[in-house]
KOLTI-354894 format. One record per atom (N, C-alpha, C, O): atom name; x, y, z. Coordinates in nm, 3 decimals. Example, Ala and Ser with C-alpha at 12.3 -4.5 7.8 and 13.67 -1.06 7.14 Angstrom:
# KOLTI-354894
+----+---------+---------+---------+
| at |      c1 |      c2 |      c3 |
+----+---------+---------+---------+
|  N |   1.319 |  -0.569 |   0.780 |
| CA |   1.230 |  -0.450 |   0.780 |
|  C |   1.320 |  -0.330 |   0.780 |
|  O |   1.424 |  -0.332 |   0.846 |
|  N |   1.285 |  -0.225 |   0.708 |
| CA |   1.367 |  -0.106 |   0.714 |
|  C |   1.290 |   0.003 |   0.787 |
|  O |   1.341 |   0.114 |   0.804 |
+----+---------+---------+---------+
END
This chain:
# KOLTI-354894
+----+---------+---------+---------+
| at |      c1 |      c2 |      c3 |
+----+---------+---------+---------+
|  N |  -4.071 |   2.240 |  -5.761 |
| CA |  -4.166 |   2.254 |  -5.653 |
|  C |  -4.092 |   2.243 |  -5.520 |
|  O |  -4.015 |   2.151 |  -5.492 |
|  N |  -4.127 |   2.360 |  -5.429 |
| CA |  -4.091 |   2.327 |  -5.305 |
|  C |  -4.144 |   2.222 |  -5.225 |
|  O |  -4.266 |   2.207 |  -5.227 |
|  N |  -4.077 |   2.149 |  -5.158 |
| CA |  -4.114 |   2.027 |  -5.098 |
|  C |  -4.042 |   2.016 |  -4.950 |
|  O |  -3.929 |   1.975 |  -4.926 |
|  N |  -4.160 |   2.075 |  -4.842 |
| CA |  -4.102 |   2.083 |  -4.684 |
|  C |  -4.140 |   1.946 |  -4.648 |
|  O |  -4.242 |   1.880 |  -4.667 |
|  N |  -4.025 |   1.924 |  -4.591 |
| CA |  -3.994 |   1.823 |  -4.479 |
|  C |  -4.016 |   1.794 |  -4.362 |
|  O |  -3.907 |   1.814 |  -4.308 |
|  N |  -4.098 |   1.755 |  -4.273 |
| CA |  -4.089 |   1.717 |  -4.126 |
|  C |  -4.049 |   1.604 |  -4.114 |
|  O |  -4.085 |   1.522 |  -4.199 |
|  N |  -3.976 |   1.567 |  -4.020 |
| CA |  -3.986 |   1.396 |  -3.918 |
|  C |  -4.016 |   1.425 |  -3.766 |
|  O |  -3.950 |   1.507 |  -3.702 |
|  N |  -4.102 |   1.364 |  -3.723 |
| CA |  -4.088 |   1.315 |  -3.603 |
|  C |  -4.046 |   1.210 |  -3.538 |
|  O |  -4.065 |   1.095 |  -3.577 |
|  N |  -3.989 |   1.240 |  -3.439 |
| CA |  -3.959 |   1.085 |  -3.369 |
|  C |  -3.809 |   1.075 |  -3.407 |
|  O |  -3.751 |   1.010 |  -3.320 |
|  N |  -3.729 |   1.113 |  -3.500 |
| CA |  -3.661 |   1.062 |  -3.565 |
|  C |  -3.578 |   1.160 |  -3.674 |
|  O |  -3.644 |   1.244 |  -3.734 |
|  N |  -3.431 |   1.150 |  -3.700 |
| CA |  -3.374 |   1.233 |  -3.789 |
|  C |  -3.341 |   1.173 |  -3.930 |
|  O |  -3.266 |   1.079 |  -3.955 |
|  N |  -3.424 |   1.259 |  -4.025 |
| CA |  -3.430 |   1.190 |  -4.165 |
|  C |  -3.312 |   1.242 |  -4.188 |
|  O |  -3.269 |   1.345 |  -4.137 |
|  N |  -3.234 |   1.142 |  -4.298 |
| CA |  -3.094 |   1.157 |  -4.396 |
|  C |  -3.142 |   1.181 |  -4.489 |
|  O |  -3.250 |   1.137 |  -4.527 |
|  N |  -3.020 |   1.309 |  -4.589 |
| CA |  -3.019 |   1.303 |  -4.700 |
|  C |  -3.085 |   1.209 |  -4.799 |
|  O |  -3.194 |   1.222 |  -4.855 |
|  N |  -3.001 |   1.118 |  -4.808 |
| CA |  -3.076 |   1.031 |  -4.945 |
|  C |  -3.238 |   1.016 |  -4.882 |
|  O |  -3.340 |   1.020 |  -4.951 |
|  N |  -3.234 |   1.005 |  -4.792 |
| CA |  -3.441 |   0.984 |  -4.821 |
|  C |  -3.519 |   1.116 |  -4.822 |
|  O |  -3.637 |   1.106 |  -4.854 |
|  N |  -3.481 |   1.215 |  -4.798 |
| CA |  -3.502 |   1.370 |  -4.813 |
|  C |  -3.518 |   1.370 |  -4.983 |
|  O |  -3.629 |   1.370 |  -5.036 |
|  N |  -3.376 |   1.369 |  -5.068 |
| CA |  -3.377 |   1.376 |  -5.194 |
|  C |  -3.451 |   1.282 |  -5.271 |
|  O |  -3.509 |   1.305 |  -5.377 |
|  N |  -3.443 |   1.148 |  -5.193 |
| CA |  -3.558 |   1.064 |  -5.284 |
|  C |  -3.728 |   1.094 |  -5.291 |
|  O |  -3.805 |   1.052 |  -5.378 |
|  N |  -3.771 |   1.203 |  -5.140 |
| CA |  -3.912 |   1.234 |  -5.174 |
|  C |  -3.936 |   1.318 |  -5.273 |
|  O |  -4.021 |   1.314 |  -5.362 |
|  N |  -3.813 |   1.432 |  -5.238 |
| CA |  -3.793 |   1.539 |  -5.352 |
|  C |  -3.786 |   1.503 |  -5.479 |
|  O |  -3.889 |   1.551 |  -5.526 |
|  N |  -3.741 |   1.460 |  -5.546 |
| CA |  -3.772 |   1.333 |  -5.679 |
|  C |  -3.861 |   1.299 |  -5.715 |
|  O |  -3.888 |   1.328 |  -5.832 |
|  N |  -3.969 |   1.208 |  -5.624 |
| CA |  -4.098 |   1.140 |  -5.616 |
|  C |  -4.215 |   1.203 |  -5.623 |
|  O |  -4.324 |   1.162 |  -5.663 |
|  N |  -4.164 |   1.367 |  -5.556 |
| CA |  -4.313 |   1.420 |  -5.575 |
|  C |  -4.298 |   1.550 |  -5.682 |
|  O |  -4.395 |   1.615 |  -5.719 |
|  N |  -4.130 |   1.584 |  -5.734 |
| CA |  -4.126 |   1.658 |  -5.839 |
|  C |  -4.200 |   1.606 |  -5.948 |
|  O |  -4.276 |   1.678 |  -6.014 |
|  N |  -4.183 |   1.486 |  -5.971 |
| CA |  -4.264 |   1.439 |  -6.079 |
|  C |  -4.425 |   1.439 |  -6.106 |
|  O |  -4.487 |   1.423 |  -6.211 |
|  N |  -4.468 |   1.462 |  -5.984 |
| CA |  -4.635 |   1.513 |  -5.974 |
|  C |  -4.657 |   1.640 |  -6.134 |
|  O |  -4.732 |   1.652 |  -6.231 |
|  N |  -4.540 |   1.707 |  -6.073 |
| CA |  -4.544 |   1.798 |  -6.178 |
|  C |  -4.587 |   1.824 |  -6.332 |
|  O |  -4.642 |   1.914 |  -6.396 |
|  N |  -4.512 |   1.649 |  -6.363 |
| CA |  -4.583 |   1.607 |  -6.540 |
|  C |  -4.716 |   1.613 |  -6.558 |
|  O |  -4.771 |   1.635 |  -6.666 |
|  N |  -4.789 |   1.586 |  -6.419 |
| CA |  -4.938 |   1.586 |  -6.474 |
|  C |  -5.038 |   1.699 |  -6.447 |
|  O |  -5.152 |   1.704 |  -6.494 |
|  N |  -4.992 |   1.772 |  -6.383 |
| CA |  -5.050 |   1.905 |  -6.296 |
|  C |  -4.901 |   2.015 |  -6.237 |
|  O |  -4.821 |   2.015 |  -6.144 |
|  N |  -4.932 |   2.099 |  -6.355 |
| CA |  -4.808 |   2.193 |  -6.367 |
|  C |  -4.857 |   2.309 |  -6.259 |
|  O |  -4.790 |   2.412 |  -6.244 |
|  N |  -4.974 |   2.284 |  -6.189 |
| CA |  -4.986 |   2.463 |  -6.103 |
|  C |  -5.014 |   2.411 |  -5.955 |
|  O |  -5.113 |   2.433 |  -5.885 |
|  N |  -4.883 |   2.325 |  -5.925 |
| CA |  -4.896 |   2.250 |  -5.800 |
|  C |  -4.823 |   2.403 |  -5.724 |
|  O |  -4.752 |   2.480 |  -5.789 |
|  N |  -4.860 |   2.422 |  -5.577 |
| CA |  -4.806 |   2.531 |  -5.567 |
|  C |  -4.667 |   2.506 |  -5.505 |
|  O |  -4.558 |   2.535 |  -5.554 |
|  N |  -4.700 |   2.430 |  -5.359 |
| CA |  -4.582 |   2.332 |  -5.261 |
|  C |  -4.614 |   2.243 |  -5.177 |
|  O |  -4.733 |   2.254 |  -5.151 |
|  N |  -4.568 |   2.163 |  -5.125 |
| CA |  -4.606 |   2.001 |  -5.086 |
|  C |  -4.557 |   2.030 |  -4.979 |
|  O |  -4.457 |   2.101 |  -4.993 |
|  N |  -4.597 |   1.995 |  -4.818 |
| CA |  -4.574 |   1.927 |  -4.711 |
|  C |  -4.557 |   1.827 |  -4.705 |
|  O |  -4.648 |   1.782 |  -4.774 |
|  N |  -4.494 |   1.736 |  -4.665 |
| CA |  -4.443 |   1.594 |  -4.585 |
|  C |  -4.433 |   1.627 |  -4.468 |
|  O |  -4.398 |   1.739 |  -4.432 |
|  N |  -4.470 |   1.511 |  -4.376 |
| CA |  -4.469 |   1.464 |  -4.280 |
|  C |  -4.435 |   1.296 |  -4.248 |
|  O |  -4.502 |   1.206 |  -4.300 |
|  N |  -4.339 |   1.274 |  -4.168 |
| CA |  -4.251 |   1.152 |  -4.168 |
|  C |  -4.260 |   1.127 |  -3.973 |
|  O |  -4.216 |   1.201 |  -3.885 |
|  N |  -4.332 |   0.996 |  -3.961 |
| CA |  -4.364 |   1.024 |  -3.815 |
|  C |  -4.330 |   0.849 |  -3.818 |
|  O |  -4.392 |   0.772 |  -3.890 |
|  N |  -4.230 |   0.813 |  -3.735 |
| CA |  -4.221 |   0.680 |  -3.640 |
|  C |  -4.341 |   0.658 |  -3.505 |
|  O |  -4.343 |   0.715 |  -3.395 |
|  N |  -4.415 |   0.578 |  -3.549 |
| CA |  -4.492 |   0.521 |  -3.413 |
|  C |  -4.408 |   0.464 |  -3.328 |
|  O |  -4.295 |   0.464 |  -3.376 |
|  N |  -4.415 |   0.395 |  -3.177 |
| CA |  -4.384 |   0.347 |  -3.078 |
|  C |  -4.468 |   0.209 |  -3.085 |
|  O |  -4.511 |   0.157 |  -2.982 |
|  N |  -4.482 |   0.169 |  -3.176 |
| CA |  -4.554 |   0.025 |  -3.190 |
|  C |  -4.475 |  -0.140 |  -3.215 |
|  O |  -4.395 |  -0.140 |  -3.309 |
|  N |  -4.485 |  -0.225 |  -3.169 |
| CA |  -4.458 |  -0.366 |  -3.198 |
|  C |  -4.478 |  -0.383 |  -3.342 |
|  O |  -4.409 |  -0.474 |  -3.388 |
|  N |  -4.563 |  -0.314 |  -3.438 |
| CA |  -4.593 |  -0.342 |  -3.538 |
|  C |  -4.498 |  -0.326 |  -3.647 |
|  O |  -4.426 |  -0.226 |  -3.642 |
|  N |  -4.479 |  -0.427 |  -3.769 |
| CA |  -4.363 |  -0.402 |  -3.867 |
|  C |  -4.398 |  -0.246 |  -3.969 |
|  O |  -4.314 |  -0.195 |  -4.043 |
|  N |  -4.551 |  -0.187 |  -3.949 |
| CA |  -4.561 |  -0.113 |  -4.011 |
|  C |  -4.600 |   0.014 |  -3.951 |
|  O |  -4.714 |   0.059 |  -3.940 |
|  N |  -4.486 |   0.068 |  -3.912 |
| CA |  -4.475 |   0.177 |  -3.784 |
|  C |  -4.452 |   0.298 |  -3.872 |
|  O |  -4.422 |   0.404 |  -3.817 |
|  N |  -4.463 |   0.293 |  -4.003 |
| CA |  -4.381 |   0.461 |  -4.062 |
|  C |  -4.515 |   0.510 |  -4.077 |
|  O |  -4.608 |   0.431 |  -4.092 |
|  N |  -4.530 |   0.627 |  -4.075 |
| CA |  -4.660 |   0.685 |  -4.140 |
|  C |  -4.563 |   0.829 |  -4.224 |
|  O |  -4.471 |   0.897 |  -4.178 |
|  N |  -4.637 |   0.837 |  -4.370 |
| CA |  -4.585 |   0.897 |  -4.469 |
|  C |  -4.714 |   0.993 |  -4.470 |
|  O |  -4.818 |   0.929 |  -4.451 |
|  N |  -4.733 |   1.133 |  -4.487 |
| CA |  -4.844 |   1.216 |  -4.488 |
|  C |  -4.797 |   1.310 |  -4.544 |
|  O |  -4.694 |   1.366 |  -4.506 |
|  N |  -4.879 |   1.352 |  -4.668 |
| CA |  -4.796 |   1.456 |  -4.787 |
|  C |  -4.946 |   1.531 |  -4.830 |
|  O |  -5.049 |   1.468 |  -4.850 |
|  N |  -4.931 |   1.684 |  -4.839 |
| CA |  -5.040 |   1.747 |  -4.830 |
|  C |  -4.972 |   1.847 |  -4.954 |
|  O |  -4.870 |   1.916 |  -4.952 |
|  N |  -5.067 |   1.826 |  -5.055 |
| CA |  -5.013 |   1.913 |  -5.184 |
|  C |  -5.103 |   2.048 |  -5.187 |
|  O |  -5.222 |   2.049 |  -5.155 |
|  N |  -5.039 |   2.145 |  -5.223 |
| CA |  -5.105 |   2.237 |  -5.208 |
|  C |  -5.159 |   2.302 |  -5.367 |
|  O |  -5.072 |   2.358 |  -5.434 |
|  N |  -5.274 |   2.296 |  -5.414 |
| CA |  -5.265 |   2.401 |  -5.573 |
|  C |  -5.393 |   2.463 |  -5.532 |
|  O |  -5.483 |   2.442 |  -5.451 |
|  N |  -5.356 |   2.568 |  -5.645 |
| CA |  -5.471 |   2.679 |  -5.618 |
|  C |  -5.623 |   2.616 |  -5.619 |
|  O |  -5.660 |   2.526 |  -5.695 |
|  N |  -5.702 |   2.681 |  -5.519 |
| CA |  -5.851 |   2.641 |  -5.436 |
|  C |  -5.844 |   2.547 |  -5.384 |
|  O |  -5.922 |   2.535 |  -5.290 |
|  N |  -5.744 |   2.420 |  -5.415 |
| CA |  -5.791 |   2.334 |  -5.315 |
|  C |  -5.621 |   2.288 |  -5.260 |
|  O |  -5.521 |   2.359 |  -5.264 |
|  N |  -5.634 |   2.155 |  -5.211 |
| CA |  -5.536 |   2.114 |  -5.140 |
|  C |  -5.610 |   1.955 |  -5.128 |
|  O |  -5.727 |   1.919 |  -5.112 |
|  N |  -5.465 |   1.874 |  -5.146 |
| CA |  -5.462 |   1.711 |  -5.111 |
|  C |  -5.431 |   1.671 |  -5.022 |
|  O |  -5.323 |   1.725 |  -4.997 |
|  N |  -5.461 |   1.586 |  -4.928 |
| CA |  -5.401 |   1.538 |  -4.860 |
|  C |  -5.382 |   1.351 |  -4.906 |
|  O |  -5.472 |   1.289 |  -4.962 |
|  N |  -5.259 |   1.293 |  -4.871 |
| CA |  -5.291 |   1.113 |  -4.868 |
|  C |  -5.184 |   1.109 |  -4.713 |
|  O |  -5.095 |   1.192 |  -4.692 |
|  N |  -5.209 |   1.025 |  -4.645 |
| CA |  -5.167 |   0.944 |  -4.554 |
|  C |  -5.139 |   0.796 |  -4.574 |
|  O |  -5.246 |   0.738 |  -4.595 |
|  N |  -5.035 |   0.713 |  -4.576 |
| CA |  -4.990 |   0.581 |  -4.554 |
|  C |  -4.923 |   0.572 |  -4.480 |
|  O |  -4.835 |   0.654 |  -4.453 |
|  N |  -4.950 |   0.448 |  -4.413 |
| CA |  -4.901 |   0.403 |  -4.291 |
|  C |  -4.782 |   0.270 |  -4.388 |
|  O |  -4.837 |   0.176 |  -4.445 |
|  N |  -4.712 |   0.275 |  -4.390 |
| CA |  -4.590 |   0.124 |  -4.418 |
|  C |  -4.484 |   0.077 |  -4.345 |
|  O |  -4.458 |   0.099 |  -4.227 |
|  N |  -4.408 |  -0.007 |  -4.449 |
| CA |  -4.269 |  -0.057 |  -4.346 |
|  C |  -4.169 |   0.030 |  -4.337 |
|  O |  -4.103 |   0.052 |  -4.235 |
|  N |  -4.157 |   0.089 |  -4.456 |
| CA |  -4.059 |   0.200 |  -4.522 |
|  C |  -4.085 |   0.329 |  -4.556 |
|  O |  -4.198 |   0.345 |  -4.602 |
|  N |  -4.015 |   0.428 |  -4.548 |
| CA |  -4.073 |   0.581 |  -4.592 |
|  C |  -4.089 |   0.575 |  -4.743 |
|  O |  -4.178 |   0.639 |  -4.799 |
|  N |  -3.992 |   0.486 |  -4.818 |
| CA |  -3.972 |   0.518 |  -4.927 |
|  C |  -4.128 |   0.456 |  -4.990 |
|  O |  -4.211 |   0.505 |  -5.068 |
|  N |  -4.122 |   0.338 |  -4.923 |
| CA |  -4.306 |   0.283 |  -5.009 |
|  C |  -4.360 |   0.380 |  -4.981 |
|  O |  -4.396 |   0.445 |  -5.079 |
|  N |  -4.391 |   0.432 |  -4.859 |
| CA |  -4.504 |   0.513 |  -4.846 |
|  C |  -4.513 |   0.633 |  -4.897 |
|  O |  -4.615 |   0.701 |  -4.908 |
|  N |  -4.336 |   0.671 |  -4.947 |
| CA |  -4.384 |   0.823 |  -5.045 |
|  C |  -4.435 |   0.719 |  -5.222 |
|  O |  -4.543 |   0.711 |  -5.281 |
|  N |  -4.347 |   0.680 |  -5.241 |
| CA |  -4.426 |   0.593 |  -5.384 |
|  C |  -4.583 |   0.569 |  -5.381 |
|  O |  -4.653 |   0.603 |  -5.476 |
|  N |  -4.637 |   0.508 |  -5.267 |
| CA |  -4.776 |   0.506 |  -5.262 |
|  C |  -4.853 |   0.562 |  -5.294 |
|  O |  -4.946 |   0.548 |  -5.373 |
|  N |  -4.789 |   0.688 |  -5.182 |
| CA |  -4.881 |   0.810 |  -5.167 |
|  C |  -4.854 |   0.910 |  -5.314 |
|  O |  -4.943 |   0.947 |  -5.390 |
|  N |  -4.742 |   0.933 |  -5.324 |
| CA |  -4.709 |   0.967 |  -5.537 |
|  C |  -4.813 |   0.897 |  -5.589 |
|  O |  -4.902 |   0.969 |  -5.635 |
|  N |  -4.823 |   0.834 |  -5.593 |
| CA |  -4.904 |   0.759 |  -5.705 |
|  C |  -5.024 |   0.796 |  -5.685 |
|  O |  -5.077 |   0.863 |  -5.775 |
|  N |  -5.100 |   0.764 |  -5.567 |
| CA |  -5.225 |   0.824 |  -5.511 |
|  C |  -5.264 |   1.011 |  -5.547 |
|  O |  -5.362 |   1.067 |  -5.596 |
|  N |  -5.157 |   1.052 |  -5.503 |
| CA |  -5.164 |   1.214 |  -5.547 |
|  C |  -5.216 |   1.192 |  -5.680 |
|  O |  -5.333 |   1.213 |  -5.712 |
|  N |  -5.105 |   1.141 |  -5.773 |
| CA |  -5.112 |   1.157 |  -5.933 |
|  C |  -5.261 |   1.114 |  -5.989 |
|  O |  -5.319 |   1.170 |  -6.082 |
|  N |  -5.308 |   1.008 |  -5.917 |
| CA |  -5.439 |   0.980 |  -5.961 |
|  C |  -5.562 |   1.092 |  -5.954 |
|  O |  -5.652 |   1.117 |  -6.035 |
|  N |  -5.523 |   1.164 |  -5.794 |
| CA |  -5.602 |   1.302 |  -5.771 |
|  C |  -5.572 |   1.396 |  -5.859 |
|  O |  -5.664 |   1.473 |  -5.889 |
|  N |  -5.468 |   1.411 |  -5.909 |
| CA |  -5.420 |   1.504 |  -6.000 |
|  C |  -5.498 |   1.485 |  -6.158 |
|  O |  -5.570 |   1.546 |  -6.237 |
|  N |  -5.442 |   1.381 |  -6.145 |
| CA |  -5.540 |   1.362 |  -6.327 |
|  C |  -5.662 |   1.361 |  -6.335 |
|  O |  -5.723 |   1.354 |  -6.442 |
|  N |  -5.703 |   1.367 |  -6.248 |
| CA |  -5.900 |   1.379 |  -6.184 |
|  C |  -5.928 |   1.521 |  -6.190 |
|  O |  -6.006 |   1.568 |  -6.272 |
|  N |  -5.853 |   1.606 |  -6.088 |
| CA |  -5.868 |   1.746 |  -6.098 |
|  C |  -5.844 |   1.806 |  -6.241 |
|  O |  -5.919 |   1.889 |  -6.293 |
|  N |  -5.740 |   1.758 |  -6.294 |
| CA |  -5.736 |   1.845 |  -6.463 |
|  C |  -5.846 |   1.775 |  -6.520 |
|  O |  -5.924 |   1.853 |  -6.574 |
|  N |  -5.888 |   1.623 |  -6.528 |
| CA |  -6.012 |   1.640 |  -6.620 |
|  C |  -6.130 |   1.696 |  -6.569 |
|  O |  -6.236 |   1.721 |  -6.626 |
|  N |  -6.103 |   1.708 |  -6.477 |
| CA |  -6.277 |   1.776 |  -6.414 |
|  C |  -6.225 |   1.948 |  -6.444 |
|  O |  -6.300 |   2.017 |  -6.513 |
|  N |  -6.116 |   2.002 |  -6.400 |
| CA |  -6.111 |   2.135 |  -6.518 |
|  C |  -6.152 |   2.143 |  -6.669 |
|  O |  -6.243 |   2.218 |  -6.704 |
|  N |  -6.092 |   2.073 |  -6.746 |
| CA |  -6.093 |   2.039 |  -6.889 |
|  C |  -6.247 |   2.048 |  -6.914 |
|  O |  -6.294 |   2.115 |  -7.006 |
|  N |  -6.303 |   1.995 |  -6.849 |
| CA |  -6.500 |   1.980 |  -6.880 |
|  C |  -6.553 |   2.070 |  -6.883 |
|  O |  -6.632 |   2.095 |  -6.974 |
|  N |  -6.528 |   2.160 |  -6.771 |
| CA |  -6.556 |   2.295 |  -6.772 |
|  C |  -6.485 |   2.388 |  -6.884 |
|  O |  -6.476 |   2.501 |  -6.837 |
|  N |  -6.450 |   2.384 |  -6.970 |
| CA |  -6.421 |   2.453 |  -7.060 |
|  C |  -6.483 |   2.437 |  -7.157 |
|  O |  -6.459 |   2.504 |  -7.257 |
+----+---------+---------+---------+
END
């Protein structure tokens, strides 16, 4: 799966590029007709320890996901938001499956 990248605010490195790429290839095990994923990687200007916001918008045919987390780290917030997708994901195939 293609998986585009943005950051704002800020220039993402390799290893955390390849670690989303990883995190959200695996979406794949549960919903094989993912089409391609946006990320978005944005630093706030805040006092706050939880300034990252992680925003990943999956794209499959008719519809489209979005999750947003706000954390300390990019990396929680792609794990989060993975996990969150995957739950949407296994929802959408059983609500296909019924219809059959």
């Amino acid at each position: 799966m293609k998986v585009n990248t943005q950051s704002v605010n800020f220039v993402a490195d390799k290893k955390l590029l390849d670690f989303i790429q990883r995190r959200l290839d695996k979406l794949e095990l549960f919903y094989d007709k993912i089409i391609e994923s946006d990320v978005y990687l944005k630093v706030e200007n805040t006092s706050d320890k939880e300034n990252k916001l992680f925003e990943a918008r999956l794209k499959v045919p008719g519809d489209s996901f979005v999750v947003k987390k706000q954390c300390k780290s990019f990396e929680e917030g792609a794990d989060i938001a993975a996990s969150s997708l995957e739950r949407q994901l296994k929802k959408r195939k059983q609500k296909l499956r019924s219809y059959l």
